[in-house]
C-alpha beads as a LAMMPS data file, in Angstrom:
LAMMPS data file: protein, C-alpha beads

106 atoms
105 bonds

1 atom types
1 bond types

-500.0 500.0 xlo xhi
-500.0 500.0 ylo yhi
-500.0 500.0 zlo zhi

Masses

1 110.0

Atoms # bond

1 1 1 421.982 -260.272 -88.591
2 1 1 423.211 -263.468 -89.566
3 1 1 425.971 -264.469 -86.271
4 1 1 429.721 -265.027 -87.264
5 1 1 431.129 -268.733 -86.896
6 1 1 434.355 -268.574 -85.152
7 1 1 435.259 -271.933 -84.454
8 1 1 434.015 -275.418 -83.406
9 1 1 433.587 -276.342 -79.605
10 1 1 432.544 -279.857 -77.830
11 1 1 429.971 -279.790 -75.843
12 1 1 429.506 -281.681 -72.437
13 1 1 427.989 -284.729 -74.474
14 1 1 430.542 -284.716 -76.755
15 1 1 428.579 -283.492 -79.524
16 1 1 430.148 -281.053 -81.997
17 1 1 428.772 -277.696 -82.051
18 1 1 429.218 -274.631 -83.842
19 1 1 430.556 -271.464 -81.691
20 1 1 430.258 -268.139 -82.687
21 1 1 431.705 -265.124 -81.344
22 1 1 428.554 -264.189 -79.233
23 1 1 428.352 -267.863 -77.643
24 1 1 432.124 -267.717 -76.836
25 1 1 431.868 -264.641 -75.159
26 1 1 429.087 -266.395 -73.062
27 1 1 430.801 -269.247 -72.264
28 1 1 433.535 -266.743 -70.964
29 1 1 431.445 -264.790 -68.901
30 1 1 430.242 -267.604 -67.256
31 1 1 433.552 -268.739 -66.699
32 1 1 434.040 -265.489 -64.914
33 1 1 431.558 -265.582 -62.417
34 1 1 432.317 -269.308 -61.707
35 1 1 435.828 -268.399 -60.484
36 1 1 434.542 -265.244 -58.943
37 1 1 432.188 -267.997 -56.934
38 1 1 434.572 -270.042 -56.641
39 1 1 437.385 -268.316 -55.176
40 1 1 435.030 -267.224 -52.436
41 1 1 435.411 -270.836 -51.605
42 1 1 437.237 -271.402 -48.770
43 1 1 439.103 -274.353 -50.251
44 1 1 442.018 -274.369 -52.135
45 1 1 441.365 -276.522 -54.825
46 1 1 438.280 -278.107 -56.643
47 1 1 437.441 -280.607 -58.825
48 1 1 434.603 -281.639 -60.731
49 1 1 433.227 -284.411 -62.442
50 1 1 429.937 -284.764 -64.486
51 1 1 428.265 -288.126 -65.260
52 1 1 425.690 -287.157 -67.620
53 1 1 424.119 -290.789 -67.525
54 1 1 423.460 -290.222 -64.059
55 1 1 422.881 -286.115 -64.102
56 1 1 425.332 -286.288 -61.151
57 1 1 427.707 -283.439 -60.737
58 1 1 430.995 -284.603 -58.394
59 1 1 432.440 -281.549 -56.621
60 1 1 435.527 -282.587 -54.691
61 1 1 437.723 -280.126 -52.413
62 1 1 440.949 -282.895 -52.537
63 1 1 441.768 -286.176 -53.980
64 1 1 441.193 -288.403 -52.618
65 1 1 437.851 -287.404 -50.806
66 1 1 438.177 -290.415 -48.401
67 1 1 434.605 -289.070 -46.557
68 1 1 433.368 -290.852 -43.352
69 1 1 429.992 -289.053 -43.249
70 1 1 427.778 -288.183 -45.599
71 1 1 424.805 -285.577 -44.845
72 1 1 421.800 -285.028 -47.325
73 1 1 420.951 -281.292 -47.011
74 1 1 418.567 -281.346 -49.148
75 1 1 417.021 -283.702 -51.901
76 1 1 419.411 -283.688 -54.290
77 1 1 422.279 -282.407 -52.564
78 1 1 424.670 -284.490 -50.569
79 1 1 427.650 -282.880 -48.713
80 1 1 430.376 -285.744 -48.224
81 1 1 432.287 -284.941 -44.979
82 1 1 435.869 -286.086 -43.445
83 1 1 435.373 -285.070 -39.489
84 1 1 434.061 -281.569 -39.564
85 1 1 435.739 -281.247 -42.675
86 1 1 433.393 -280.428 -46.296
87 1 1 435.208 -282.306 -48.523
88 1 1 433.006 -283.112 -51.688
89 1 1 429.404 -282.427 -52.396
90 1 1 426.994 -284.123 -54.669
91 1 1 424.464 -282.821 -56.749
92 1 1 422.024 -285.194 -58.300
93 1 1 419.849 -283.997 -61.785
94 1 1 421.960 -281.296 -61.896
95 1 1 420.969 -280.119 -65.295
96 1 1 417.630 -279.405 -63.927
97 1 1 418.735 -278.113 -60.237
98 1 1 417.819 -274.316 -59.972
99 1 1 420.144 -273.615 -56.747
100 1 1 418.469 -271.221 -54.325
101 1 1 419.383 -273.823 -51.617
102 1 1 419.255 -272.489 -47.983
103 1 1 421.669 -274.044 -45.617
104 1 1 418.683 -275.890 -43.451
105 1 1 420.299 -279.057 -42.302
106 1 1 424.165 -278.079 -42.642

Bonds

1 1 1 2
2 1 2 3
3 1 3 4
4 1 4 5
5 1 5 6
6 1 6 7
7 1 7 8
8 1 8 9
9 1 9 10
10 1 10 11
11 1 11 12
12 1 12 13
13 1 13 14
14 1 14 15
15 1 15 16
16 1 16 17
17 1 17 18
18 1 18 19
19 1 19 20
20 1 20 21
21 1 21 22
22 1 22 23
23 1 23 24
24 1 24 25
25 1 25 26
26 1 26 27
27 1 27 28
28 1 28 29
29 1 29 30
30 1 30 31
31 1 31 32
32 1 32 33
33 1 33 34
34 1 34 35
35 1 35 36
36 1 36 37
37 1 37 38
38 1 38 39
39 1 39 40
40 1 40 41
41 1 41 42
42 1 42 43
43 1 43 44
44 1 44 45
45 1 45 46
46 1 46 47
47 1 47 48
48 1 48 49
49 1 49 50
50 1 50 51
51 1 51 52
52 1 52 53
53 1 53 54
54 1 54 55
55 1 55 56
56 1 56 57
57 1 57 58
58 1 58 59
59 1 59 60
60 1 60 61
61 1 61 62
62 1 62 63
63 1 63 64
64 1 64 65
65 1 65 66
66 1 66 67
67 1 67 68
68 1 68 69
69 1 69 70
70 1 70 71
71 1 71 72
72 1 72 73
73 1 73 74
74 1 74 75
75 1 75 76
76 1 76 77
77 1 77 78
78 1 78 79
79 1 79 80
80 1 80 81
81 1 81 82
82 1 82 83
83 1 83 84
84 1 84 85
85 1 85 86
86 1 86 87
87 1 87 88
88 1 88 89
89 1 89 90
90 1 90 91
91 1 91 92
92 1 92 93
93 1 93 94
94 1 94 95
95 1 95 96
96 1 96 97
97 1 97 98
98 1 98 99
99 1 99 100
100 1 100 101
101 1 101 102
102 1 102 103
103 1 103 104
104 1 104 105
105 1 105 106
């Protein structure tokens, strides 16, 4: 069965693609269990930016971060600190990072 096209999205890299109804119910599922994860956060807000020249994914907890330690927990994952306080955390070729990270060095 052929799929439906529904509209026309943008994509990370700013490349037109078409969405149909199946991918936009994807994309809003996803969306759901992001801010389920997310709200188990226990920040307040979040902010995230994505350089995809760099693969790096920016997650912020306030604006600005103004960190005085950073901590690599792993090899791609640096948690940017204020005091005892998490305030950002870096992941590095995040398109390819598969999660599953254990908290070893936090």
């Amino acid at each position: 069965m052929r799929e439906r096209i529904v509209d026309v999205a943008h994509s990370v890299h700013g490349v037109s693609v078409r969405l149909t109804h199946e991918r936009r119910c994807h994309i809003v599922d996803m969306c759901s269990a992001l801010a389920r994860d997310m709200l188990a956060l226990p920040v307040r807000n979040v902010w995230m930016d994505y350089d995809d020249e760099a693969d790096v994914l920016y997650i912020s907890f306030r604006k600005p971060q103004r960190a005085t330690k950073t901590v690599e927990v792993d090899e791609d994952i640096l948690v940017r600190q204020d005091g005892r306080t998490v305030v950002g955390v870096t992941i590095m070729n995040a398109s390819t990072h598969r999660g599953g990270f254990r908290a070893r060095a936090c």
